[in-house]
C-alpha positions as CSV (number, residue, x, y, z in Angstrom):
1,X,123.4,-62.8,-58.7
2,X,120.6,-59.9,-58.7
3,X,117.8,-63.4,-58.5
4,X,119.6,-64.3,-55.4
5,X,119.6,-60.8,-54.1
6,X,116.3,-60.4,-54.6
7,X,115.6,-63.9,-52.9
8,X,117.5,-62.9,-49.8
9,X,115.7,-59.2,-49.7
10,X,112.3,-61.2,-50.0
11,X,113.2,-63.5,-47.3
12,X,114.1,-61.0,-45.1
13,X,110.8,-59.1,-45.9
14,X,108.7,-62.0,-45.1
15,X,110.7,-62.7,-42.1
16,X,110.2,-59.2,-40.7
17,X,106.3,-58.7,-41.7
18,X,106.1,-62.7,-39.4
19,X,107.9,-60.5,-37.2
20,X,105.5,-57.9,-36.8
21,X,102.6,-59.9,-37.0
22,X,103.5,-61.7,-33.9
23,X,104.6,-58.5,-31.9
24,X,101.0,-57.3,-32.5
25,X,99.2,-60.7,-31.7
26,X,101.3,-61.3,-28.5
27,X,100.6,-57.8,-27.5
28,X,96.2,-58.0,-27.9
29,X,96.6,-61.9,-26.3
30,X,98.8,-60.5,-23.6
31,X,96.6,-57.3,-22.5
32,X,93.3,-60.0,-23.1
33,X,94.8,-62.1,-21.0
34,X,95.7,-59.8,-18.2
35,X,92.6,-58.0,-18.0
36,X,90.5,-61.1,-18.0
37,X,92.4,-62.5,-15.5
38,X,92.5,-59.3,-13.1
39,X,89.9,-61.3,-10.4
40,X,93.0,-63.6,-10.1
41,X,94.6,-61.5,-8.5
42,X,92.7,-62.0,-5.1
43,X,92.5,-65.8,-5.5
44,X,95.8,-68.2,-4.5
45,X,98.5,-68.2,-5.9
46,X,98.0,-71.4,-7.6
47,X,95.3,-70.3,-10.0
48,X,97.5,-67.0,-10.7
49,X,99.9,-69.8,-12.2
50,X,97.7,-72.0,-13.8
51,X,96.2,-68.2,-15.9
52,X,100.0,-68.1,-16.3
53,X,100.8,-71.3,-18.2
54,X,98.1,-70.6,-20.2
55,X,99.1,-67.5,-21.3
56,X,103.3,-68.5,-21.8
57,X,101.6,-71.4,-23.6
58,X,99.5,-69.3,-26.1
59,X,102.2,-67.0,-26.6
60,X,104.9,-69.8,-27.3
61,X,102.4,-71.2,-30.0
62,X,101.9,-67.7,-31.6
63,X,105.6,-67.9,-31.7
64,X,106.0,-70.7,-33.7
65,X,102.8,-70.2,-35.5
66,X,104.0,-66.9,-37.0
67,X,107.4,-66.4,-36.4
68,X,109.0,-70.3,-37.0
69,X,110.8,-70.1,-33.9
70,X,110.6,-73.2,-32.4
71,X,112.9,-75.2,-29.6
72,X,114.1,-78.1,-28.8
73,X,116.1,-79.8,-25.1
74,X,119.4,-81.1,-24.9
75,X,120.1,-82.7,-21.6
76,X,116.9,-83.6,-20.2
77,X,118.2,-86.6,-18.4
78,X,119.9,-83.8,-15.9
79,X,116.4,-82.6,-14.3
80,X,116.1,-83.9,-11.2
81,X,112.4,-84.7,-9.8
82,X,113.1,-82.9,-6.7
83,X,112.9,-78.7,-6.5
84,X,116.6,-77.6,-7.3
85,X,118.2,-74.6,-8.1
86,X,118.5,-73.5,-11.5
87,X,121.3,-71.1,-13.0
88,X,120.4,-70.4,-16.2
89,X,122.2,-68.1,-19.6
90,X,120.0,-65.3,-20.2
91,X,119.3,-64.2,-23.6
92,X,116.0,-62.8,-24.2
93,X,112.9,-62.2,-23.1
94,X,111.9,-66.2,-24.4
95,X,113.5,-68.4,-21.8
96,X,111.6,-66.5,-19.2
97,X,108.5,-67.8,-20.9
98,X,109.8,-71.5,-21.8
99,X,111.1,-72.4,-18.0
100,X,108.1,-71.2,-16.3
101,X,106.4,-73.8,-18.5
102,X,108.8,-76.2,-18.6
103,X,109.8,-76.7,-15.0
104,X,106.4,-77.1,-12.9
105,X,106.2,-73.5,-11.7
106,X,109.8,-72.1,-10.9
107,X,109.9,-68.5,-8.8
108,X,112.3,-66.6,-10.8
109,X,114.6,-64.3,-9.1
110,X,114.2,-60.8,-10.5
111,X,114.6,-57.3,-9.6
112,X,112.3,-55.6,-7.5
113,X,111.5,-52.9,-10.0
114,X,109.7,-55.1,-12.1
115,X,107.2,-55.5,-9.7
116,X,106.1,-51.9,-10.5
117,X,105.0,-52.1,-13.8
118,X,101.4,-51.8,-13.2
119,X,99.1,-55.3,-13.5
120,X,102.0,-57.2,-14.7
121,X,104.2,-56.4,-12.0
122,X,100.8,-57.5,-9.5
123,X,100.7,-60.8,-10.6
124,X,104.2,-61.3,-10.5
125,X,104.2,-60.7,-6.9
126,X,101.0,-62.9,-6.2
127,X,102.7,-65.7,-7.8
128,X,105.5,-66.1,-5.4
129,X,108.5,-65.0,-7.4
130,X,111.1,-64.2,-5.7
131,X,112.0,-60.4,-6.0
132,X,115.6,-58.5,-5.2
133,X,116.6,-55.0,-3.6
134,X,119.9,-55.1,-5.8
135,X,120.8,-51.7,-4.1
136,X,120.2,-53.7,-0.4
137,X,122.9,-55.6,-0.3
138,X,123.9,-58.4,2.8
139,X,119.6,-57.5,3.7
140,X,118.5,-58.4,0.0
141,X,120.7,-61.5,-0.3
142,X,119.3,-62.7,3.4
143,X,116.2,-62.3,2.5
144,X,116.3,-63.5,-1.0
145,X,118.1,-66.9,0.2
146,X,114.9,-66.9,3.1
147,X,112.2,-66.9,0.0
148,X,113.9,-69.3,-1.7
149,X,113.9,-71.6,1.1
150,X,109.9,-70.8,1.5
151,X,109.9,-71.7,-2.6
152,X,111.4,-75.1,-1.9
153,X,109.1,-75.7,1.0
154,X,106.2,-75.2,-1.3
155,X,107.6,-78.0,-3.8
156,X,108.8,-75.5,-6.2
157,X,112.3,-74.7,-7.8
158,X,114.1,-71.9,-8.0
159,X,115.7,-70.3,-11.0
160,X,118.5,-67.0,-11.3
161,X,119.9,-65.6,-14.0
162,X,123.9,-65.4,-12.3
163,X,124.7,-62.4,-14.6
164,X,121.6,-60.2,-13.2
165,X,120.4,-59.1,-16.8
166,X,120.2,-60.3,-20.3
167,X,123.3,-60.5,-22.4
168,X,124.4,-60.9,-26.2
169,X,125.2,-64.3,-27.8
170,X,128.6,-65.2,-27.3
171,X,129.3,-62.2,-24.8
172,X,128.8,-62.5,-21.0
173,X,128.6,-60.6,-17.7
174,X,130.6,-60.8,-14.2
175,X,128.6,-63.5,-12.4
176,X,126.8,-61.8,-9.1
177,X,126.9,-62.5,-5.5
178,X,123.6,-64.1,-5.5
179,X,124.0,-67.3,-6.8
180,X,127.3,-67.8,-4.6
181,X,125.1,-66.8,-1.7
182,X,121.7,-69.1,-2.6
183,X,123.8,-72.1,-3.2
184,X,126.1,-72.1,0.0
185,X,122.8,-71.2,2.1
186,X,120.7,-74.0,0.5
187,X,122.0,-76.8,0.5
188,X,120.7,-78.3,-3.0
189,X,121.6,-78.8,-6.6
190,X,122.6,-76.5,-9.0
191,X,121.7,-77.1,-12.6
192,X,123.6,-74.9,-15.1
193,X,121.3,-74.0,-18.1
194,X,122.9,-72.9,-21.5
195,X,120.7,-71.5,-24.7
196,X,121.2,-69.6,-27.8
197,X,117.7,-67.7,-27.6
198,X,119.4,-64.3,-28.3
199,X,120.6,-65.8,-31.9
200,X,116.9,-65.8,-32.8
201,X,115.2,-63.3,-30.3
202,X,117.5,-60.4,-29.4
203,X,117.3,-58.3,-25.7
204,X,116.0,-55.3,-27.5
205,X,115.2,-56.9,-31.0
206,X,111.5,-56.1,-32.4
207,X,112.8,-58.6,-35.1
208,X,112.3,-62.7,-34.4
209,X,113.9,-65.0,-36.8
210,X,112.9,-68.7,-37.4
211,X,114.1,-71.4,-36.8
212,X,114.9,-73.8,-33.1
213,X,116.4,-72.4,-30.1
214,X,118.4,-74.9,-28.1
215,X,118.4,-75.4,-24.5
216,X,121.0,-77.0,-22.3
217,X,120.3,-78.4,-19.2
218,X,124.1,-79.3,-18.3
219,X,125.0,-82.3,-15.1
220,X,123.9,-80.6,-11.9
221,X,126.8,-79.4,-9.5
222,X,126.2,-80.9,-6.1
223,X,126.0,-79.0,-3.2
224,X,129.3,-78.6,-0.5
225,X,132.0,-76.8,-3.1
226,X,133.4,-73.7,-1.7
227,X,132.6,-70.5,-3.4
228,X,135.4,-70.3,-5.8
229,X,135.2,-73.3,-7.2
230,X,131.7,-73.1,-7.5
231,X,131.4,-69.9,-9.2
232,X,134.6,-70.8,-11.4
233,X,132.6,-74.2,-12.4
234,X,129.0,-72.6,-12.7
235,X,130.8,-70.0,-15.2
236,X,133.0,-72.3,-17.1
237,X,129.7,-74.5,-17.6
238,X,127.5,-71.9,-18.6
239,X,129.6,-69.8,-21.1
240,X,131.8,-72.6,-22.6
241,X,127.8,-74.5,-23.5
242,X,126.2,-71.5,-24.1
243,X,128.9,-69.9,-26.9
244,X,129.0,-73.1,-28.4
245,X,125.5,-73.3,-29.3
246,X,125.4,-69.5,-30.2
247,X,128.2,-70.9,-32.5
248,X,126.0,-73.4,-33.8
């Protein structure tokens, strides 16, 4: 009993030092990156996301490198080749990282505040994401739905986060207005995206555990559903995916 207990306590020692050892490696390849990349900022926004692949994809590999965390996809064959609109769980910090990689340079909507934060918050505006008033109300959502539209012109999707902020595994959020409002204005798809990052990565954890995150890209929703039963569908899809994975 007391070998076991000492096994555990060991495990969870190692797991934690991994821990810490990535925090301060993505931290010095995070400020690198932004300072060598500060020209960028007056050059297209193109080349702003190519620097930003490049960083997501160092900062996944340190993940896995020193923390174990890997992933893996579960519903591939329900991407679509064409810009759509993707609602997806959010968890943790990670799946903002994983889907700007994985799905050819999405715009993300997110609040306005973050474009604030000083350097980060720059490039985030010169790559075209598309940021919120959430205090604006009818004005944000019109112009929100009028920058997604811009997004799609420029051959890129779209992805919101239909609860407005991060959540706990197996808990969830009322959904908000704004993906009601982007996919009756739109026109186009909606592909539901469940994970279980938070199991591994939590909202405020310093902590990262090992092992592979799952994500769930669920059968898209066509367009031309009234509100209700799209918000009661997009929710029933999301959470009913999304707690069985943080379920295991």
């Amino acid at each position: 009993m007391a070998r076991l207990a000492a096994e555990a306590l060991g495990e969870q020692s190692m797991t934690a030092l991994r821990a810490i050892v990535f925090n301060i490696l993505y931290l010095l390849w995070s400020v690198a990156m932004h300072i060598v990349c500060l020209p960028l900022l007056a050059a297209p926004a193109p080349a702003i996301l190519a620097a930003a692949r490049f960083w997501i994809g160092g900062s996944l590999w340190l993940l896995k490198v020193c923390v174990g965390l890997d992933a893996r996809e579960v519903g591939v064959e329900n991407l679509p080749n064409e810009p759509v609109l993707f609602a997806a769980k959010h968890q943790s910090a990670w799946e903002t990282l994983y889907l700007s990689k994985r799905l050819n340079n999405p715009a993300f909507v997110l609040k306005k505040e973050l474009l604030l934060i000083p350097v980060f918050g720059w490039f985030l505006a010169r790559s075209g994401m598309i940021a919120i008033d959430r205090s604006g109300k009818a004005a944000a959502l019109k112009k929100m739905v009028a920058d997604a539209k811009a997004t799609f012109a420029k051959g890129r999707p779209v992805v919101i986060f239909p609860e407005g902020t991060r959540v706990a595994p197996g808990a969830s959020k009322p959904y908000q207005p704004g993906i009601a409002a982007l996919y009756s204005q739109l026109g186009v798809p909606v592909v539901p995206v469940a994970l279980n990052s938070g199991v591994f990565w939590g909202r405020k954890a310093v902590l990262k555990k090992p092992g592979t995150i799952t994500i769930e890209y669920l059968p898209p929703i066509p367009p031309g559903l009234d509100r209700k039963t799209f918000m009661r569908e997009l929710e029933a899809r999301i959470e009913g995916a999304s707690k069985r994975l943080a379920a295991g």
